[in-house]
gemmi code that builds the backbone of each chain (N, CA, C; Angstrom):
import gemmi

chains = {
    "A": [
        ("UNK", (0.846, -1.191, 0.000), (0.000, 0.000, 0.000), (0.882, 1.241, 0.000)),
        ("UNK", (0.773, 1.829, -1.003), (1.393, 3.231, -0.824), (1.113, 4.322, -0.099)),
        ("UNK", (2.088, 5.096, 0.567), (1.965, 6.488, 1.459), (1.085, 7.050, 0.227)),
        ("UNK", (0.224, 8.370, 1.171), (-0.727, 9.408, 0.139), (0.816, 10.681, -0.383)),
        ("UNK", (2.087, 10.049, 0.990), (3.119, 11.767, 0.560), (3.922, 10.842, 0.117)),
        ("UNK", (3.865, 9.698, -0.388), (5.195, 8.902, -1.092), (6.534, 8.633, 0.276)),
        ("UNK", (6.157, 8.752, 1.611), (6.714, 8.403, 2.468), (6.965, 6.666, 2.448)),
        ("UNK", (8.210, 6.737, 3.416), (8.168, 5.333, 3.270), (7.599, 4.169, 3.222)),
        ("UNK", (6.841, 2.998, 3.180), (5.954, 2.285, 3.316), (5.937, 1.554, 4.798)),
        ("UNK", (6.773, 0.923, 5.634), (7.391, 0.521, 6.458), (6.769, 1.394, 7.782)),
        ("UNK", (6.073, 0.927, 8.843), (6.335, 1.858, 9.938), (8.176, 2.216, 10.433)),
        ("UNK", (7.739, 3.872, 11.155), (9.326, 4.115, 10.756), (10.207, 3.568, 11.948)),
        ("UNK", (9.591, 2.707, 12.789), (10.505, 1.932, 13.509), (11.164, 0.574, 12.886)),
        ("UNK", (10.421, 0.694, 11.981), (10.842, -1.264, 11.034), (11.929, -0.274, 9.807)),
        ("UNK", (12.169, 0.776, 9.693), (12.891, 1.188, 8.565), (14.201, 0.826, 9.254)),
        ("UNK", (15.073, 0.502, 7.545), (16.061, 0.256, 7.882), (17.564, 1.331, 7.541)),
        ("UNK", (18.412, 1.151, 8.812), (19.655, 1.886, 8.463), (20.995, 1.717, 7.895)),
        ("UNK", (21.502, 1.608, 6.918), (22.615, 1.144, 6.281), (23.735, 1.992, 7.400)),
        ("UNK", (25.031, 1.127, 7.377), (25.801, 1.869, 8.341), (26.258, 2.998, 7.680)),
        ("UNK", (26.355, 3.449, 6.470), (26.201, 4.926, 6.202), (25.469, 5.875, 6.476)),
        ("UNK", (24.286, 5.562, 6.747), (23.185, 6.603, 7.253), (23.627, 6.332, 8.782)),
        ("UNK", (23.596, 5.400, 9.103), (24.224, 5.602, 10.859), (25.358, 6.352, 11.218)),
        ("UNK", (25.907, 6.067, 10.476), (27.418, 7.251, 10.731), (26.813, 8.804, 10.264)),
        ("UNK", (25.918, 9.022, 9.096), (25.807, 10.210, 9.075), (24.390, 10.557, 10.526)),
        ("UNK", (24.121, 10.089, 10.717), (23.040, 10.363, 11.727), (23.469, 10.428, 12.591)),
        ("UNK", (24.548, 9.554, 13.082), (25.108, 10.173, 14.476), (26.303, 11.150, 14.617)),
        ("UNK", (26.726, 11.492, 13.147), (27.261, 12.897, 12.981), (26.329, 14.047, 13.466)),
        ("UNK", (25.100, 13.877, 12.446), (24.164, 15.055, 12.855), (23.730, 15.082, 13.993)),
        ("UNK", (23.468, 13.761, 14.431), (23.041, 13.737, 16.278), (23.935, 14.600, 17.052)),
        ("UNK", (25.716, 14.458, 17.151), (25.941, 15.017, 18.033), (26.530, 16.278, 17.743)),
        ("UNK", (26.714, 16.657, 16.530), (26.670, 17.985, 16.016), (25.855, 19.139, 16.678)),
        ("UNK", (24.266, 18.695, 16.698), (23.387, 19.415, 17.280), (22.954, 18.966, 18.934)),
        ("UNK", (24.075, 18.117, 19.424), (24.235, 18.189, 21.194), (24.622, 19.183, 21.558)),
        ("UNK", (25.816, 19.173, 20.496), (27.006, 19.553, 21.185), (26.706, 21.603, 20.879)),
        ("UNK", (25.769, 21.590, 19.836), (25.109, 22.991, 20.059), (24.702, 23.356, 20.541)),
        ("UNK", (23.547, 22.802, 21.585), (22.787, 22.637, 22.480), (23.436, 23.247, 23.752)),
        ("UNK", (24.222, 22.117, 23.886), (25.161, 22.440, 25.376), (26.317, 23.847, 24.966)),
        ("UNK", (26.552, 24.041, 24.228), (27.029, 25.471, 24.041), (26.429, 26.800, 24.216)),
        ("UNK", (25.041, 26.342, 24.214), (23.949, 27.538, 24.192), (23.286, 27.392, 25.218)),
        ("UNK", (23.688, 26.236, 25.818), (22.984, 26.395, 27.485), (23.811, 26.549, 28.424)),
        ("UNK", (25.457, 26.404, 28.003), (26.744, 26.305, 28.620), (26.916, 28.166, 28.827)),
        ("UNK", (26.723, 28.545, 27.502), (26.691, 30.111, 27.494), (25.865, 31.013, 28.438)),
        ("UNK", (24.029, 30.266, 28.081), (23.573, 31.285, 28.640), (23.591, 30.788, 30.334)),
        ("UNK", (23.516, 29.705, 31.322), (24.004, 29.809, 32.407), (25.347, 30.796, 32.925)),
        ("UNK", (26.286, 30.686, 32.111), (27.656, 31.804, 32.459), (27.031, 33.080, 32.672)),
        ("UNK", (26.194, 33.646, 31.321), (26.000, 35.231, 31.359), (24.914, 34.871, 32.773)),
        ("UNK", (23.444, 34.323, 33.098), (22.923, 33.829, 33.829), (23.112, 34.222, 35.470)),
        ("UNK", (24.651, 33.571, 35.106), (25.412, 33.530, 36.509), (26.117, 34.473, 37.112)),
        ("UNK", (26.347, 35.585, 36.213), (27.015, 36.644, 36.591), (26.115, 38.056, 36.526)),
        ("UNK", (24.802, 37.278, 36.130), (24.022, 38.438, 36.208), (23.160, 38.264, 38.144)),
        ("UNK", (23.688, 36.883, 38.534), (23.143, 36.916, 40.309), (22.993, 37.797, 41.314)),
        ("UNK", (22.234, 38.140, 41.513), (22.583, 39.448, 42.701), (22.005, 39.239, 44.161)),
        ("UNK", (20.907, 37.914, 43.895), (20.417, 37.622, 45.441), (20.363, 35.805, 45.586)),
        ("UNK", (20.185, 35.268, 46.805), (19.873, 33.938, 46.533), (18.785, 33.910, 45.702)),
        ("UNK", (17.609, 34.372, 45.826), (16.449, 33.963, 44.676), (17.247, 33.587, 43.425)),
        ("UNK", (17.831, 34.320, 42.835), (18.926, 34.523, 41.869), (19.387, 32.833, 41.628)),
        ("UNK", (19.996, 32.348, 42.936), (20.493, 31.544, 42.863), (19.902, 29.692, 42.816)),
        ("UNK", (18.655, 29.976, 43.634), (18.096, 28.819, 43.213), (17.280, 28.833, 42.271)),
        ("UNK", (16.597, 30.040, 41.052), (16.462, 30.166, 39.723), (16.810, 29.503, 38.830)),
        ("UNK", (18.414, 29.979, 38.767), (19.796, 29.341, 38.363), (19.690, 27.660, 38.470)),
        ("UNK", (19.530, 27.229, 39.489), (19.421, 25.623, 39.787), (18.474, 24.743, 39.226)),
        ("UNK", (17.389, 26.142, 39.399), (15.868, 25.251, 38.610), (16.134, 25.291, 37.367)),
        ("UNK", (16.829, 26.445, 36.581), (16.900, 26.346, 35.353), (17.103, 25.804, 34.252)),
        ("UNK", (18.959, 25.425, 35.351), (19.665, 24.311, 34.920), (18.961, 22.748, 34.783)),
        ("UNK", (18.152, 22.405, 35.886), (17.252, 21.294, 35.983), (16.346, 20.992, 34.747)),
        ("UNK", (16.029, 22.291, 34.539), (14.920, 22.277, 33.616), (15.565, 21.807, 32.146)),
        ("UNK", (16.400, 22.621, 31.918), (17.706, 22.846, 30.498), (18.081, 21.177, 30.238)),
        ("UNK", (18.425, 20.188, 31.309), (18.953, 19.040, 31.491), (18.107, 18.138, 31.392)),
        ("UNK", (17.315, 17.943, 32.014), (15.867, 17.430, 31.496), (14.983, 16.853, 30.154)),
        ("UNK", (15.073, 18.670, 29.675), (14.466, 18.817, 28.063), (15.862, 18.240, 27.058)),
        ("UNK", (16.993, 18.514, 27.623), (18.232, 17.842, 26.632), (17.735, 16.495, 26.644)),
        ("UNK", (17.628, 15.751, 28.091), (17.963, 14.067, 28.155), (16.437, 13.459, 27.242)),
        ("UNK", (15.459, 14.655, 27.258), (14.541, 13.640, 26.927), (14.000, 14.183, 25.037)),
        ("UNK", (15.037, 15.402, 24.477), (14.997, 15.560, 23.307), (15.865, 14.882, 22.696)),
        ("UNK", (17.114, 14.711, 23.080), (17.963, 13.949, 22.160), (17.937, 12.721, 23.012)),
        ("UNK", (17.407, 11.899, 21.998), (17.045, 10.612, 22.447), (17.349, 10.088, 20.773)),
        ("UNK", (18.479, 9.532, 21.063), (19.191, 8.230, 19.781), (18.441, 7.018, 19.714)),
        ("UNK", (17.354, 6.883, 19.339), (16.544, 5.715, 18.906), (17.035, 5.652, 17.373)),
        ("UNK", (16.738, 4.724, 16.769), (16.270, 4.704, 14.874), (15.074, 5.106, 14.903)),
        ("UNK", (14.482, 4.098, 15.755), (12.832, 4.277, 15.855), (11.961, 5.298, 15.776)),
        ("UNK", (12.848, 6.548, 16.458), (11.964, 7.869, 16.313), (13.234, 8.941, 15.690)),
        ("UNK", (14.255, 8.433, 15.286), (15.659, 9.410, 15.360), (14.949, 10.607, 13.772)),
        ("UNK", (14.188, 10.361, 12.938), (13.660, 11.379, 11.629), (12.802, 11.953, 12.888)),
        ("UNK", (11.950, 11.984, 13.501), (11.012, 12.978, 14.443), (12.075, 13.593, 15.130)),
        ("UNK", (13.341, 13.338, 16.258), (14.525, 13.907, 16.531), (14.796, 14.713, 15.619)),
        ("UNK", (15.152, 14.462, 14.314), (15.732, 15.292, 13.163), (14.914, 16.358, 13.366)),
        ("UNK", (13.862, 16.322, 12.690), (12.517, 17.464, 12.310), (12.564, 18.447, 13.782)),
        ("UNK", (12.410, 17.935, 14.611), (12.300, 18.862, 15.674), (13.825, 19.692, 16.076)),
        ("UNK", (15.024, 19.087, 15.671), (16.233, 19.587, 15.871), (16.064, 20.764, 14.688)),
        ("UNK", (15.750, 20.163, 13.012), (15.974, 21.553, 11.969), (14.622, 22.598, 12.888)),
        ("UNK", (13.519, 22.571, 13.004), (12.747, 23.528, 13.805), (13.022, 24.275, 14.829)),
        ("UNK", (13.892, 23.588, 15.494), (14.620, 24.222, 16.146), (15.882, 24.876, 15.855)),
        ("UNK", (16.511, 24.788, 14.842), (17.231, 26.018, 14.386), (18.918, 25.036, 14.801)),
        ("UNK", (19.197, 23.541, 15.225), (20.132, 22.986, 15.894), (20.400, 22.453, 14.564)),
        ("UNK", (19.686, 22.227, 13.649), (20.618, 21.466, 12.367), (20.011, 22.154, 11.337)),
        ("UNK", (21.049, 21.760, 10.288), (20.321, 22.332, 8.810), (20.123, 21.380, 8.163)),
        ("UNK", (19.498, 21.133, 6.730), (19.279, 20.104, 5.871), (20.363, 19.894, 5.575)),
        ("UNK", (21.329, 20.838, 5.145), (22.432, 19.891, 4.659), (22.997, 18.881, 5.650)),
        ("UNK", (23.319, 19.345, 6.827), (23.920, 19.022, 7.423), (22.792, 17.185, 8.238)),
        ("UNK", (21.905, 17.242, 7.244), (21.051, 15.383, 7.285), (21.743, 15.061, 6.010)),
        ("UNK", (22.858, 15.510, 5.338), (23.263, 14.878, 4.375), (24.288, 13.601, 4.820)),
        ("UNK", (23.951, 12.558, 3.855), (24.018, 10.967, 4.084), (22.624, 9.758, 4.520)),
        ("UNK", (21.665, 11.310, 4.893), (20.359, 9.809, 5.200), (19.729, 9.383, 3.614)),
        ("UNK", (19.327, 8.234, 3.859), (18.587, 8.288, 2.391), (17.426, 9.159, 2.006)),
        ("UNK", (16.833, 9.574, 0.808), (16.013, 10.548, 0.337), (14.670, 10.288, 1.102)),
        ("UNK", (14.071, 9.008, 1.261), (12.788, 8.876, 1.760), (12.992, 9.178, 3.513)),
        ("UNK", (13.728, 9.229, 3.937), (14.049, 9.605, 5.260), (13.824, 10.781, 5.364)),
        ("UNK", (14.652, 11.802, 4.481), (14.868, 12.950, 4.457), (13.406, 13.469, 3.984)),
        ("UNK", (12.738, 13.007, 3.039), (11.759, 13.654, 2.977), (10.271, 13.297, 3.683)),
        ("UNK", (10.927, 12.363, 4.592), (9.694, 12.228, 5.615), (9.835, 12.763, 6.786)),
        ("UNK", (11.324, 13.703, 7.381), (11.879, 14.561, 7.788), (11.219, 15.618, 7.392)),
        ("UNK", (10.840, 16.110, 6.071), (10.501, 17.314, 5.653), (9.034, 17.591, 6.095)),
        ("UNK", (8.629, 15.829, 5.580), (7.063, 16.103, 6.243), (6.573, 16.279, 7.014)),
        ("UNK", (7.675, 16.141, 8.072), (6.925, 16.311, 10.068), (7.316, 17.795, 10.177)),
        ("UNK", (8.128, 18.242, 9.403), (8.701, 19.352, 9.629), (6.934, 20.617, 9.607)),
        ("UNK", (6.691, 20.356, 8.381), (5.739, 20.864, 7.517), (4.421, 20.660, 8.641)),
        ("UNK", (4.316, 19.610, 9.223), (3.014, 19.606, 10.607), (2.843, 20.931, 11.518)),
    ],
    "B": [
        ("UNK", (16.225, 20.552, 90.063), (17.824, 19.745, 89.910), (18.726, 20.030, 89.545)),
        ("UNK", (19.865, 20.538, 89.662), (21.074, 21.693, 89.044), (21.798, 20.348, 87.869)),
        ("UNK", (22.168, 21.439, 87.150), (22.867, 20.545, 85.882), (24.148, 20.561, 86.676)),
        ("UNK", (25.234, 19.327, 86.040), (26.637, 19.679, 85.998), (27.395, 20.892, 85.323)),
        ("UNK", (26.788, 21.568, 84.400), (27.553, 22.275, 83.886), (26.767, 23.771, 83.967)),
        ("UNK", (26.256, 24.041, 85.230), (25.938, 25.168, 85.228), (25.143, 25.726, 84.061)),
        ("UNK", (24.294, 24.964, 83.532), (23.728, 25.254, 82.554), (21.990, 25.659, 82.905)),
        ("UNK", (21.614, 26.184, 82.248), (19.617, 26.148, 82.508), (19.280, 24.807, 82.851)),
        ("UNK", (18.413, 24.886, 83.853), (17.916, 23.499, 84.427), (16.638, 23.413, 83.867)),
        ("UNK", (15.648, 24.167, 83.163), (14.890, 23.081, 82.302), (15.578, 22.812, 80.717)),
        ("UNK", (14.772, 21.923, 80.528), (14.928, 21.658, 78.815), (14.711, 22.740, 77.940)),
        ("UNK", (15.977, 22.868, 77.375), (16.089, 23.887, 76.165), (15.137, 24.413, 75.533)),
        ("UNK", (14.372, 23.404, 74.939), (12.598, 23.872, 74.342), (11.896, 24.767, 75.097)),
        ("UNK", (12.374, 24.560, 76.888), (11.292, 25.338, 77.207), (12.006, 26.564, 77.801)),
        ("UNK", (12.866, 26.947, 77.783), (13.486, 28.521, 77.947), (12.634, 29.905, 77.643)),
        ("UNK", (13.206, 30.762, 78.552), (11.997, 31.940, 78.160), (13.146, 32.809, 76.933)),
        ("UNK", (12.215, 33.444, 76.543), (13.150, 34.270, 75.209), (12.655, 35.456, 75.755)),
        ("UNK", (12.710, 36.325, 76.149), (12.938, 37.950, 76.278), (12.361, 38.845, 74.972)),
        ("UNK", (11.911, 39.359, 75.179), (11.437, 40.253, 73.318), (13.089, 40.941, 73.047)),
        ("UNK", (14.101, 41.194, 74.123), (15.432, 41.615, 74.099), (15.874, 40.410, 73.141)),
        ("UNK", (16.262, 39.853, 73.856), (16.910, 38.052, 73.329), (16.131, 38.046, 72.007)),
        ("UNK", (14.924, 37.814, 71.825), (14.111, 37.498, 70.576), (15.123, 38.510, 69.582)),
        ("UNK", (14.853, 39.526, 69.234), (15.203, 41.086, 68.998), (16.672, 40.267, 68.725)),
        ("UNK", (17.969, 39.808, 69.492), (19.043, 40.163, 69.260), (19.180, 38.498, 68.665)),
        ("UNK", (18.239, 37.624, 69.135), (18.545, 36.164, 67.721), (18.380, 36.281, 66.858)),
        ("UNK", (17.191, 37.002, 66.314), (16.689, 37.280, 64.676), (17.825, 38.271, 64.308)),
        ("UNK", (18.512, 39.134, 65.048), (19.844, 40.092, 64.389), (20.929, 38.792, 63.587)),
        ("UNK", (21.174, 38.515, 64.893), (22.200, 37.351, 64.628), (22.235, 36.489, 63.337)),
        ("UNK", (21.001, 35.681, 63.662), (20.418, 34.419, 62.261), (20.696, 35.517, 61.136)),
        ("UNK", (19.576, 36.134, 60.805), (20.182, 36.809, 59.972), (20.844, 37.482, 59.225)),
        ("UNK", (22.006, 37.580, 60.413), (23.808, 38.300, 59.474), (23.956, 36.668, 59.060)),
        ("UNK", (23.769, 36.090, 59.717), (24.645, 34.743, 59.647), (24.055, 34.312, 58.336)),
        ("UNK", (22.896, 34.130, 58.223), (22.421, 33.861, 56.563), (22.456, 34.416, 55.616)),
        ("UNK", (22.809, 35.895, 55.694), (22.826, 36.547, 54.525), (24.447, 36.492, 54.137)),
        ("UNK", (25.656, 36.498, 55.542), (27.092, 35.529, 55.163), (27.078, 34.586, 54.379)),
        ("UNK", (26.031, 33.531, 54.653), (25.988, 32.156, 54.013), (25.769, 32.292, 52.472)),
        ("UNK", (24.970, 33.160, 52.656), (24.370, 33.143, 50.923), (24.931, 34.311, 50.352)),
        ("UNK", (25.747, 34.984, 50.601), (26.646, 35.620, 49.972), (27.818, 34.936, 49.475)),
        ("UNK", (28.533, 34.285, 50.565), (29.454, 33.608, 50.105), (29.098, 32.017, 48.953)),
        ("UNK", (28.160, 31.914, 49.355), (27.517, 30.800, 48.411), (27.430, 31.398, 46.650)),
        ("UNK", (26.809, 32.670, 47.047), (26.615, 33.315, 45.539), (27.670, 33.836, 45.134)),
        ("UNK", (28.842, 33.943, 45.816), (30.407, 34.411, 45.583), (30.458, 32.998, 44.757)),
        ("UNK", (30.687, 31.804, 45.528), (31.163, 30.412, 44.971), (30.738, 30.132, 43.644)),
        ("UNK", (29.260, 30.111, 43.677), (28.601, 29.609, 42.274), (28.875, 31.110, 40.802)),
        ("UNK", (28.767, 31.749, 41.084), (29.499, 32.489, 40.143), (31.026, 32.208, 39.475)),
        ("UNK", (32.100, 32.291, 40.720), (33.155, 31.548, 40.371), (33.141, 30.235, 39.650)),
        ("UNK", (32.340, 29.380, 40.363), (31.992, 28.124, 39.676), (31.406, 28.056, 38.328)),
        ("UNK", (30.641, 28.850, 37.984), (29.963, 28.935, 36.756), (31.323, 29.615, 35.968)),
        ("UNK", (31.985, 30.310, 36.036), (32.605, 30.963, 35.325), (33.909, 30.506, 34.786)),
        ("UNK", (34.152, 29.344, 35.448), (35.292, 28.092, 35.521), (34.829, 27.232, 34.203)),
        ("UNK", (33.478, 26.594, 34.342), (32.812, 25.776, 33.384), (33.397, 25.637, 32.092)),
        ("UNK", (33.613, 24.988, 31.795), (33.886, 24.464, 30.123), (33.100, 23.402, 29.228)),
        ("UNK", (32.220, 22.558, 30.520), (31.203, 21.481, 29.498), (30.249, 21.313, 30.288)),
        ("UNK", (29.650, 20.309, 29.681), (28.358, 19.842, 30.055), (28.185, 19.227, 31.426)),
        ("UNK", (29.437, 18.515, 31.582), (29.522, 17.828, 32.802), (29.824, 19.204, 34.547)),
        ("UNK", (30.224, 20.312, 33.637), (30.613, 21.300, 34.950), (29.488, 21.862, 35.409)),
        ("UNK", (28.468, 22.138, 33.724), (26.699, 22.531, 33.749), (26.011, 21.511, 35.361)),
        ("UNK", (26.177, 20.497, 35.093), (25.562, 19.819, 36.146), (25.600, 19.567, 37.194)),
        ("UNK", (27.471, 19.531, 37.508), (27.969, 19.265, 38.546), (27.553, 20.556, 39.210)),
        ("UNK", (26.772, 21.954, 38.471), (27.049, 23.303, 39.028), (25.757, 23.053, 39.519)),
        ("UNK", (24.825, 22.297, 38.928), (23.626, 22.324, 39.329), (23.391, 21.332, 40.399)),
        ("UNK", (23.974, 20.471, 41.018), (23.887, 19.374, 41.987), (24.586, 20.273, 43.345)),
        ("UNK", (25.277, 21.181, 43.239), (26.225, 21.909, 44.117), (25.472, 22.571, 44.526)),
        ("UNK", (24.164, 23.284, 43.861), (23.444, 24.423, 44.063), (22.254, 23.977, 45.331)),
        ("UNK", (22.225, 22.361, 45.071), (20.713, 21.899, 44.975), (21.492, 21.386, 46.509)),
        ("UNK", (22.254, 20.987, 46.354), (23.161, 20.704, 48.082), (23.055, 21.783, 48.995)),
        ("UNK", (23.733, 23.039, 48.516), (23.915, 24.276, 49.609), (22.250, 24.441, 49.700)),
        ("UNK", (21.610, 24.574, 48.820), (20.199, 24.896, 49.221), (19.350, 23.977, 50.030)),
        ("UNK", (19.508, 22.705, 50.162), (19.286, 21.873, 51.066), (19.835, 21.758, 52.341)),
        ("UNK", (21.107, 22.342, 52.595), (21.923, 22.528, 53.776), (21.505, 23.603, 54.729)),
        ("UNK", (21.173, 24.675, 53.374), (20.974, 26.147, 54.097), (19.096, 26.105, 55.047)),
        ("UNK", (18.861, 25.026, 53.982), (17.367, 24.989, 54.473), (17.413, 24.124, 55.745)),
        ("UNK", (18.526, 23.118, 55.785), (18.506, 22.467, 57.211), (18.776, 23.338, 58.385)),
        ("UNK", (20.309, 24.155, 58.342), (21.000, 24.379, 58.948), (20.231, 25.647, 59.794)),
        ("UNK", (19.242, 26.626, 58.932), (18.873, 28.263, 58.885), (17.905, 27.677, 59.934)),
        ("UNK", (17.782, 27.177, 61.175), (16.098, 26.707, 61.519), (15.998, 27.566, 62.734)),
        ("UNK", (14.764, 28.323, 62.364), (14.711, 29.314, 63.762), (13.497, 28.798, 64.623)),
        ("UNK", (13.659, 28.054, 65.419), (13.175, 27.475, 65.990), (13.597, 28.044, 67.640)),
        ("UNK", (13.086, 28.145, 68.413), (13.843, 28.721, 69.604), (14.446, 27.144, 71.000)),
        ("UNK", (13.370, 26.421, 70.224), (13.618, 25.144, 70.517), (14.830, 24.724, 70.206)),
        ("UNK", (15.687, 25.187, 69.365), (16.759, 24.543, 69.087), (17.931, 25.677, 68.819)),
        ("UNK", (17.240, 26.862, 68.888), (18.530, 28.209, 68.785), (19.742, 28.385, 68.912)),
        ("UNK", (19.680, 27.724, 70.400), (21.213, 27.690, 70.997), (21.971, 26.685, 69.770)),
        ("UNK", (21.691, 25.406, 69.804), (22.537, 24.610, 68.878), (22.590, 25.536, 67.956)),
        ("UNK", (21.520, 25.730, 66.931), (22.114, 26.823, 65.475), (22.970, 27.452, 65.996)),
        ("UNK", (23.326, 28.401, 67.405), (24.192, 29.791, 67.120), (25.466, 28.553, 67.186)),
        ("UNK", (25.611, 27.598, 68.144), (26.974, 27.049, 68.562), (27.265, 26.469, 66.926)),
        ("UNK", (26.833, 26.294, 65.941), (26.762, 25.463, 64.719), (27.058, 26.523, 63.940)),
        ("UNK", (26.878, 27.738, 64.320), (27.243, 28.844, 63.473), (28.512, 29.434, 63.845)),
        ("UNK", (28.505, 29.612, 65.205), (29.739, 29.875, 66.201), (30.787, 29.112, 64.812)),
        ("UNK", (30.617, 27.543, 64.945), (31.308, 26.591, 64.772), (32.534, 26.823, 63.215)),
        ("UNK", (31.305, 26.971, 62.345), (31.572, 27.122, 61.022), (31.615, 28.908, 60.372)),
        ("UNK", (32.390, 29.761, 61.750), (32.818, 31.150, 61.563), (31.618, 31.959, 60.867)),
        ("UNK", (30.435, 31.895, 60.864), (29.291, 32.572, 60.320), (29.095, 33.520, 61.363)),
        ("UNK", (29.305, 33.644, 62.537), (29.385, 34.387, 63.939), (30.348, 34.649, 64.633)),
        ("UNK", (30.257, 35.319, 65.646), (31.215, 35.415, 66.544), (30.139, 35.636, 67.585)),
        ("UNK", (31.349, 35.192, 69.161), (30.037, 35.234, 70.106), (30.028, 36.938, 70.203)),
        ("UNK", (30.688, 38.041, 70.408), (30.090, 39.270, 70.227), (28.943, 39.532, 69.850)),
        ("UNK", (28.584, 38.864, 68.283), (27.758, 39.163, 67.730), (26.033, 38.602, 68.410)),
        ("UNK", (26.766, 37.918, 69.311), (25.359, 36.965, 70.091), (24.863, 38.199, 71.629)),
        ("UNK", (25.563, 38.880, 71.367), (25.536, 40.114, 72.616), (23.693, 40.253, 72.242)),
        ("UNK", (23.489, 40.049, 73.800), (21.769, 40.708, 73.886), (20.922, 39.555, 74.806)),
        ("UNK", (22.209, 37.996, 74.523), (21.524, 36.631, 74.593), (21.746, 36.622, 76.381)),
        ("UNK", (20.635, 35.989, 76.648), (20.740, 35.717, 78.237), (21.837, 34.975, 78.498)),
        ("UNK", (23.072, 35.127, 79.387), (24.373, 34.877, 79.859), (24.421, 33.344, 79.853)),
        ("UNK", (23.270, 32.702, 80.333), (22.996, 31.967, 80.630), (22.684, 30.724, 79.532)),
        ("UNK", (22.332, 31.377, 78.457), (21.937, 30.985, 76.905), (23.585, 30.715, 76.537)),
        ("UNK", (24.269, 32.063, 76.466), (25.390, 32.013, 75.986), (26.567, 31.009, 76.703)),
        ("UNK", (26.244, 30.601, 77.904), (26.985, 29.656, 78.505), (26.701, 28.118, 77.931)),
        ("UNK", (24.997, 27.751, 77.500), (24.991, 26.636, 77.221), (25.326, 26.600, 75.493)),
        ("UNK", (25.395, 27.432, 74.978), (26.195, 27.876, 73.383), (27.458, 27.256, 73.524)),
        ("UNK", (28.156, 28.323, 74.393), (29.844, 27.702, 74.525), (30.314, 26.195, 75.022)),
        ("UNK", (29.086, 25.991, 75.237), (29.596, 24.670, 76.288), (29.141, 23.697, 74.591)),
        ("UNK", (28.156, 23.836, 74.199), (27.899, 23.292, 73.149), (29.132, 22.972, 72.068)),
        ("UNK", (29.569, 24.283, 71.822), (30.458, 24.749, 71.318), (32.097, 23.440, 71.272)),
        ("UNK", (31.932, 23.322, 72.687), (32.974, 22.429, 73.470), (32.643, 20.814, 73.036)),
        ("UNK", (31.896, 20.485, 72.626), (31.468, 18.934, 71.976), (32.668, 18.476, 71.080)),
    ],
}
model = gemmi.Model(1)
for chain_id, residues in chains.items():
    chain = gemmi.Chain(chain_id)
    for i, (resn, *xyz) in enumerate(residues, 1):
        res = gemmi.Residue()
        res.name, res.seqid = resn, gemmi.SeqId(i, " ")
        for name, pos in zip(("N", "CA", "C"), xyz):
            atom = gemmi.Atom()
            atom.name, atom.element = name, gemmi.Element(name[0])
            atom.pos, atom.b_iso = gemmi.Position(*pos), 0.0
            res.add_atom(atom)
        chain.add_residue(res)
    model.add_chain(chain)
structure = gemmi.Structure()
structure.add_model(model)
structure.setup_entities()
């Protein structure tokens, strides 16, 4: 039975990954960690030097909690859901299309389609 | 029944507090906590400003979530238990007994003796 968007046929946990698309996927995976934690590494510093009372300071703690949290439970390296990971990483501004270069085309453009939701 | 150590002969809990005494514990506690959390917000700034990864992000946030659990043990104004806080403050240089000036002599004797553990 064919997709109505020409998406893959396969639920996308049964799709399969050639170890080329795995190597490029977990390029892009930690490409956009490691952005992540730069931009949460950053804004805690400025954060931290902007403290002026304890309130200030257990803010700071919750924040961090919060920041650590949404990391452990957004980047989540499944196959199973790793194109929904993708889509929500380019929406979020942490990857670009090129930079999903190496997945295969029906990946990528079922990437495009969650994007587009 | 006289103590051995010249101390108040009822139980601590039940001591009278003076609106004087009251007046000069709440002075006290509160230099002593606003020390605490100054120097705390001295630390975590430094600390934040040290940071280089992800792992310092957290460790900054487990450090935070400690002193704030400590401060919440340690800060207890309870009159039931006063004397121990000042000797616990005495202890860890947040005070000096000067600064306990106002406290019934008698208070301040079972402090120092505390102190002596």
């Amino acid at each position: 039975m064919a997709s109505a968007h020409n998406l893959p046929i396969a639920p996308m946990r049964e799709w399969n990954w050639t170890v080329t698309e795995k190597k490029a996927a977990r390029r892009a995976f930690d490409l956009a960690l490691s952005r992540e934690l730069d931009a949460v590494l950053r804004e805690a510093k400025e954060r931290a030097a902007r403290i002026t009372d304890a309130d200030g300071l257990w803010e700071l703690e919750g924040w961090l909690g919060q920041k650590r949290r949404r990391i452990d439970r957004d980047f989540d390296y499944r196959y199973s859901i790793l194109p929904q990971v993708f889509a929500s990483l380019l929406r979020a501004g942490r990857l670009t299309e090129e930079e999903l270069h190496g997945l295969d085309p029906d990946k990528l453009d079922a990437i495009r389609y969650m994007l587009s939701w």
